[in-house]
N, CA and C of each residue as an Amber inpcrd file, in Angstrom:
protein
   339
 -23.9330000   5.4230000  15.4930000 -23.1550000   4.3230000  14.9690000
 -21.6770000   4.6670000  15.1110000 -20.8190000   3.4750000  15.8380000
 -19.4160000   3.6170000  15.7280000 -18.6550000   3.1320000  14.7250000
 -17.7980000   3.7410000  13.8050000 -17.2450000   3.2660000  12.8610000
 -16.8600000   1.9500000  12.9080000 -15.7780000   1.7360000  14.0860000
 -15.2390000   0.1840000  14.5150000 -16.0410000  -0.6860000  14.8140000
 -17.4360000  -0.5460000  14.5100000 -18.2760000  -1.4270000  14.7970000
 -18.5370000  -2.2180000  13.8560000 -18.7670000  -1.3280000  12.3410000
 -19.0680000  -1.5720000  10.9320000 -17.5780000  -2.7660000  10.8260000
 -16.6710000  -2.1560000  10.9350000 -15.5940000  -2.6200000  10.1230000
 -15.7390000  -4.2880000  10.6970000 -15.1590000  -5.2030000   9.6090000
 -15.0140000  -6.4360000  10.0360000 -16.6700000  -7.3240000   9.7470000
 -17.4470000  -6.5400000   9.8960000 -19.1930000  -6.8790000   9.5250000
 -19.0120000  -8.0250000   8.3180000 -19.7220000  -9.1690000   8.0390000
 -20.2000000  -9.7420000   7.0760000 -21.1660000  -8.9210000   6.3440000
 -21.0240000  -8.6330000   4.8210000 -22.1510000  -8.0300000   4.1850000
 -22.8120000  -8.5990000   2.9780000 -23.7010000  -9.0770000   3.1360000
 -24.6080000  -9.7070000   2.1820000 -25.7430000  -9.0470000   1.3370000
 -25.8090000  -9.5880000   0.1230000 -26.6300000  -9.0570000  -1.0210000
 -28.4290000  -9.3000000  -0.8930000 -29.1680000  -9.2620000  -1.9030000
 -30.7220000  -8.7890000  -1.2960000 -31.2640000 -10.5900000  -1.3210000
 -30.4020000 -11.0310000  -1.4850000 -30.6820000 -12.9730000  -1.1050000
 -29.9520000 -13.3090000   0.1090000 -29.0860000 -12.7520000   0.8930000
 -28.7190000 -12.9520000   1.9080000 -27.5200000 -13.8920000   1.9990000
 -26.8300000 -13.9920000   0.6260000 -25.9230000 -14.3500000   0.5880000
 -24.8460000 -13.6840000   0.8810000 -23.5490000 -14.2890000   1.0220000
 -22.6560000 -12.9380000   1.8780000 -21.5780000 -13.0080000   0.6000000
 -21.3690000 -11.6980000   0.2780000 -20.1640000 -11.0470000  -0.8520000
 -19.0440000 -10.4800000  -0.3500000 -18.7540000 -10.8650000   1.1180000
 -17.1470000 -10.3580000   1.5250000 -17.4600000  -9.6450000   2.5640000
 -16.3860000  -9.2390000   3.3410000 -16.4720000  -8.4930000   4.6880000
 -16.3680000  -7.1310000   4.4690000 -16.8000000  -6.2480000   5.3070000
 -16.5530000  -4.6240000   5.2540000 -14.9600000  -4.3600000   5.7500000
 -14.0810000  -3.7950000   5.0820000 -12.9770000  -3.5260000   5.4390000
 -12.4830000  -2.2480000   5.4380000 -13.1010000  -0.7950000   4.6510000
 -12.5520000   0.3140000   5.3080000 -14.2910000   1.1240000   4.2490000
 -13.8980000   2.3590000   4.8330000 -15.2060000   2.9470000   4.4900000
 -14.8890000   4.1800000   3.5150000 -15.2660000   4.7630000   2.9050000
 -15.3210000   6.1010000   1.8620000 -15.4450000   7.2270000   2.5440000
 -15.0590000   8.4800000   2.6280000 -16.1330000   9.8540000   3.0750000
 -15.6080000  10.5610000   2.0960000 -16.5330000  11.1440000   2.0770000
 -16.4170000  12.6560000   0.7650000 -16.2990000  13.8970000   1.5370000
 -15.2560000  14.8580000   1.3470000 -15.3930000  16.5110000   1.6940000
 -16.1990000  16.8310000   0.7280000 -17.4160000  17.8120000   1.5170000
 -17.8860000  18.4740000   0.9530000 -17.9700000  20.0100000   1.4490000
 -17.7350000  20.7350000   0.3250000 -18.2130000  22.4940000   0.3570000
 -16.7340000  23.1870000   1.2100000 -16.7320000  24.0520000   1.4180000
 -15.2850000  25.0150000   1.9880000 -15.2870000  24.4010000   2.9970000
 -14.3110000  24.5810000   3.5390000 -13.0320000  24.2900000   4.9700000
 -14.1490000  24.9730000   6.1870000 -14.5230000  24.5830000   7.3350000
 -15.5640000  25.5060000   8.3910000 -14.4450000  26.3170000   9.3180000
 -14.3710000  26.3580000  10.3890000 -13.5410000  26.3750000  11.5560000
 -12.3030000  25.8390000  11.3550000 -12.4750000  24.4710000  11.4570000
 -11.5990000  23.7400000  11.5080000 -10.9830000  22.6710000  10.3420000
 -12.5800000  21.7590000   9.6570000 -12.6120000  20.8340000   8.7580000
 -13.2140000  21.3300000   7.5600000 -13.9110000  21.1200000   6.7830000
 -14.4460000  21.0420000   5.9290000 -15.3180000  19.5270000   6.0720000
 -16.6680000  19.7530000   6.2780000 -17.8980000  18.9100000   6.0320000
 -17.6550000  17.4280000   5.4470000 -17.6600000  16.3090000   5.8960000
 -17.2600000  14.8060000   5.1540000 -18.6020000  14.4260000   5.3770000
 -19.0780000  13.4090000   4.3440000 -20.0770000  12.7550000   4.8700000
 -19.8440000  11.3400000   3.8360000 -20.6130000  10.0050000   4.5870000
 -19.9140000   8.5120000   4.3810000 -20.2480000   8.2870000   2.5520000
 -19.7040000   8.1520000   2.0190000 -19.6790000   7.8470000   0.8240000
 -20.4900000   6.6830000   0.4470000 -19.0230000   5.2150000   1.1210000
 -19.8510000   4.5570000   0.4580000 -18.6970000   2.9480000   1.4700000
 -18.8720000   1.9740000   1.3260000 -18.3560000   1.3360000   1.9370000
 -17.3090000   0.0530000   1.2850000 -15.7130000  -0.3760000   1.6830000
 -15.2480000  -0.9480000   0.8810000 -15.3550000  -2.7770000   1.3890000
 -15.9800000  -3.4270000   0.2600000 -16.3480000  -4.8880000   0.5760000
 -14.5660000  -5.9410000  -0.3150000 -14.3630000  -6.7160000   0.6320000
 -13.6370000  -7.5610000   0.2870000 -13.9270000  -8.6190000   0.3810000
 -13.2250000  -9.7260000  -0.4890000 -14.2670000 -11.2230000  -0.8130000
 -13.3910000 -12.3160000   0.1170000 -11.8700000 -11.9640000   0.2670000
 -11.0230000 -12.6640000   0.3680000 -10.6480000 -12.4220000   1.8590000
 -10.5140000 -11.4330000   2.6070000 -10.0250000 -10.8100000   3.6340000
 -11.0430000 -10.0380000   4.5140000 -10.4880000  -9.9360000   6.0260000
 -11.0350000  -9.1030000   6.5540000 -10.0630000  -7.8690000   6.6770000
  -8.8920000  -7.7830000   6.1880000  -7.8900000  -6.8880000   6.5870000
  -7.9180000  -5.8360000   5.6750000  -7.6860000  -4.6470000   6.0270000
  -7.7750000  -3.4020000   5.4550000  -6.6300000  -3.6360000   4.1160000
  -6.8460000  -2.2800000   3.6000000  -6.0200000  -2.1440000   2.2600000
  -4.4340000  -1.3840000   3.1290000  -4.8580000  -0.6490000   3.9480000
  -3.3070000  -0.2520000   4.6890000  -2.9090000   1.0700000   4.0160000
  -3.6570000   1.5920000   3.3140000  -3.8280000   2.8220000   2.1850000
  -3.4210000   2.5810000   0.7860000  -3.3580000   1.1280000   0.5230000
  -2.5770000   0.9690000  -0.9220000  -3.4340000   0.7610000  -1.9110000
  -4.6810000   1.3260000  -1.4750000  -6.0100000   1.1810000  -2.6180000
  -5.5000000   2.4080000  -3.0780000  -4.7810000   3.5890000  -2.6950000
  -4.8270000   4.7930000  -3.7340000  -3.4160000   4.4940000  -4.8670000
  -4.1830000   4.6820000  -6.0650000  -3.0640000   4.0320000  -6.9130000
  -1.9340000   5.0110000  -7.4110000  -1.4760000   6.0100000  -6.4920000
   0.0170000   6.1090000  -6.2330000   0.7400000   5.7810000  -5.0280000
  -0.0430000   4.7510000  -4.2240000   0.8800000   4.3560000  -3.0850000
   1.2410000   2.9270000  -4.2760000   2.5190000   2.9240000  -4.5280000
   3.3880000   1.3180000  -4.5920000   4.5210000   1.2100000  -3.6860000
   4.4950000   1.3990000  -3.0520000   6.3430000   1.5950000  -2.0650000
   5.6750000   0.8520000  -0.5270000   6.8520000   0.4540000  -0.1700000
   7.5900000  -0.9670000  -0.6910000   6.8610000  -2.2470000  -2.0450000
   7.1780000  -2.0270000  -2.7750000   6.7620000  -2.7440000  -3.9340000
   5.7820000  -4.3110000  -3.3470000   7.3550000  -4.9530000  -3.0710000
   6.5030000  -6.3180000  -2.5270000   5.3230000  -6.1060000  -1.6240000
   5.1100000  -5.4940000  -0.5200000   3.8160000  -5.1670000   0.5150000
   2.7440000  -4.6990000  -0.7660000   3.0340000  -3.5570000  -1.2410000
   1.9460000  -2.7290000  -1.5960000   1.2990000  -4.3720000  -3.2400000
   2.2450000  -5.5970000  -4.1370000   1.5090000  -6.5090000  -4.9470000
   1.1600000  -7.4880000  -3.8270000   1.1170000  -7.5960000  -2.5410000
   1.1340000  -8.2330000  -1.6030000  -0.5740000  -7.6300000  -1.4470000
  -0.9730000  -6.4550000  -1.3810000  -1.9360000  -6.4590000  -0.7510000
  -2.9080000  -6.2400000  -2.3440000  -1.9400000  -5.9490000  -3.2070000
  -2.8220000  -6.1440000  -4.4610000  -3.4900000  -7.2740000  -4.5670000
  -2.8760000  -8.4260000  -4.3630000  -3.2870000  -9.7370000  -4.7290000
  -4.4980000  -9.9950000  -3.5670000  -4.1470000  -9.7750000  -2.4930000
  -5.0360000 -10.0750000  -1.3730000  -6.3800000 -10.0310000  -1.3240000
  -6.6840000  -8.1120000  -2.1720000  -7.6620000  -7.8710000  -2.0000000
  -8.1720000  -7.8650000  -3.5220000  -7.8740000  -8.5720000  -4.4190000
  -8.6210000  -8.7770000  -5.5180000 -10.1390000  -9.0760000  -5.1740000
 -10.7240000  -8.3810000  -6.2800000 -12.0810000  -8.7120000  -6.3540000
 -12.4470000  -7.4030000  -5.2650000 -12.2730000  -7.1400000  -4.5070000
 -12.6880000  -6.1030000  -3.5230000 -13.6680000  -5.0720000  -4.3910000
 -14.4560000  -4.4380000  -3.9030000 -15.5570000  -3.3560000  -4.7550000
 -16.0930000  -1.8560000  -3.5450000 -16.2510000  -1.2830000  -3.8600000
 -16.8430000   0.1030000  -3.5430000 -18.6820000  -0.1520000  -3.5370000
 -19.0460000   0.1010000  -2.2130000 -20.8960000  -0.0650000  -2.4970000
 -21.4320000   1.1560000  -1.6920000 -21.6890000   1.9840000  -2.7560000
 -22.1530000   3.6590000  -2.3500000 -22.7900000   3.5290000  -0.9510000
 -23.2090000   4.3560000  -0.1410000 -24.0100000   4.4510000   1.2980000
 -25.0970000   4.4780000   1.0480000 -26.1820000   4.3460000  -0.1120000
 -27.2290000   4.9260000  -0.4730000 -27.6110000   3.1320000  -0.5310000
 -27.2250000   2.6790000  -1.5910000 -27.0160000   0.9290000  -1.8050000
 -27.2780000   0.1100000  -0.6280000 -27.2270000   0.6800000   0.6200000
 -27.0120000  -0.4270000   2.3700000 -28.5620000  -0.1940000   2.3540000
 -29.3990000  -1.7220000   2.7660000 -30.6440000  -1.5810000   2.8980000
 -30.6790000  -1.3210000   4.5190000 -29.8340000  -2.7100000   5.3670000
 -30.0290000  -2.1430000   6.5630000 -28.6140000  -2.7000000   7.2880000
 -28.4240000  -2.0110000   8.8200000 -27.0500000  -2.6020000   9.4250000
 -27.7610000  -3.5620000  10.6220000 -27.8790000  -4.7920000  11.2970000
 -27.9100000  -5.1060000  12.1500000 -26.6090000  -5.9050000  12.6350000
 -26.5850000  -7.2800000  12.5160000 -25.3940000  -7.9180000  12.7500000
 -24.3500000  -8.3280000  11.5500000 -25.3220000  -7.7920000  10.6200000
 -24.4940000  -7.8250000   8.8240000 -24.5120000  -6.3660000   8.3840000
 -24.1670000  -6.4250000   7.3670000 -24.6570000  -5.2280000   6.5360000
 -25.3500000  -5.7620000   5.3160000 -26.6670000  -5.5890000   5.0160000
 -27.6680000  -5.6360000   3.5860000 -27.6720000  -4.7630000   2.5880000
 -27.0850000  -5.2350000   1.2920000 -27.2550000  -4.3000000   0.0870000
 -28.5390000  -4.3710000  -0.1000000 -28.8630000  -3.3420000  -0.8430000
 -30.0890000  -3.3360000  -2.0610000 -29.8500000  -4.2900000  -3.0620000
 -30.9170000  -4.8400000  -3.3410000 -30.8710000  -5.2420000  -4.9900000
 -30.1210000  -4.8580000  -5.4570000 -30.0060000  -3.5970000  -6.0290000
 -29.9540000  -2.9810000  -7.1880000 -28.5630000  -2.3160000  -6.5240000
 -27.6740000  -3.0260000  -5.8710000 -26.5700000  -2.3790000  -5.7440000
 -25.3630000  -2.5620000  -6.9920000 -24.3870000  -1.2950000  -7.0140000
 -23.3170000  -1.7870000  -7.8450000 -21.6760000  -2.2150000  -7.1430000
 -21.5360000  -2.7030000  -7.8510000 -19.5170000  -2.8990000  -7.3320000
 -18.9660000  -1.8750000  -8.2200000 -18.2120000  -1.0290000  -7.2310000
 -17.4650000  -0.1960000  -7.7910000 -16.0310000   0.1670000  -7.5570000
 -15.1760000   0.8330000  -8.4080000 -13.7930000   0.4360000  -8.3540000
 -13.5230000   0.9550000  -6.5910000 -13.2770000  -0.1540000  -6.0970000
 -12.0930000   0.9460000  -4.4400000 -11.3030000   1.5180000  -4.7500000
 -10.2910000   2.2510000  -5.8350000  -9.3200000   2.8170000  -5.8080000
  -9.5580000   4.0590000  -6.0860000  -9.1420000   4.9040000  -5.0630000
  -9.1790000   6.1830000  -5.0190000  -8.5430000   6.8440000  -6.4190000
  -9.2280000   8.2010000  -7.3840000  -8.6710000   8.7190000  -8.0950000
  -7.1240000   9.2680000  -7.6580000  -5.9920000   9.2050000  -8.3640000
  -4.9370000   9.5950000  -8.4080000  -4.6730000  11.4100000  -8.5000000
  -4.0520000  11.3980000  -7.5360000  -3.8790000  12.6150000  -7.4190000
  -3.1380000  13.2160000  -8.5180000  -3.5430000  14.4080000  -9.2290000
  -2.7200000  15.2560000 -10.1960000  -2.0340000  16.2700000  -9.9600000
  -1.8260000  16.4150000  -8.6040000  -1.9390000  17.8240000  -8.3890000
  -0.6920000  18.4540000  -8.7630000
């Protein structure tokens, strides 16, 4: 599977109704750094109701700069949700949740560091 393939997908719930387009995807590092990377694997996928256009990175909630762009894409992508990789029943020309999927926040935890 090619990433750019997913993106832009209609994705619909276990009635086949459609809940927004796929617009950027999750991965998790996992375990120490190898060679080069450290291990990612797909998390989970981000659905928008309103748009097909990405968040542009302003889902992590210390990007606000330029103010206007970053309530610009706030507003855009309201309603938008997080649907784990486990949740996708299947990919053909859509993407199918499970039933029993949840909406979960897209915004990346804030960095403390």
């Amino acid at each position: 599977m090619i990433l750019s393939d997913l993106i832009h997908k209609k994705v619909l719930d276990a009635e086949g109704t459609v809940v927004g387009n796929l617009v950027d995807v999750r991965f998790v590092i996992d375990g120490a750094p190898g060679q080069l990377l450290a291990s990612a694997r797909l998390h989970g996928i981000i659905v928008s109701r309103g748009t097909a256009s990405t968040f542009l990175g302003y889902e992590r909630n210390s990007a606000n700069s330029p103010f206007i762009l970053a309530k610009f894409l706030e507003w855009r992508h309201r309603g938008s949700f997080l649907v784990r990789w486990r949740d996708i029943a299947m990919i053909d020309d859509a993407v199918h949740l499970r039933a029993s999927f949840q909406r979960l926040s897209p915004n990346l935890p804030q960095n403390r560091s």
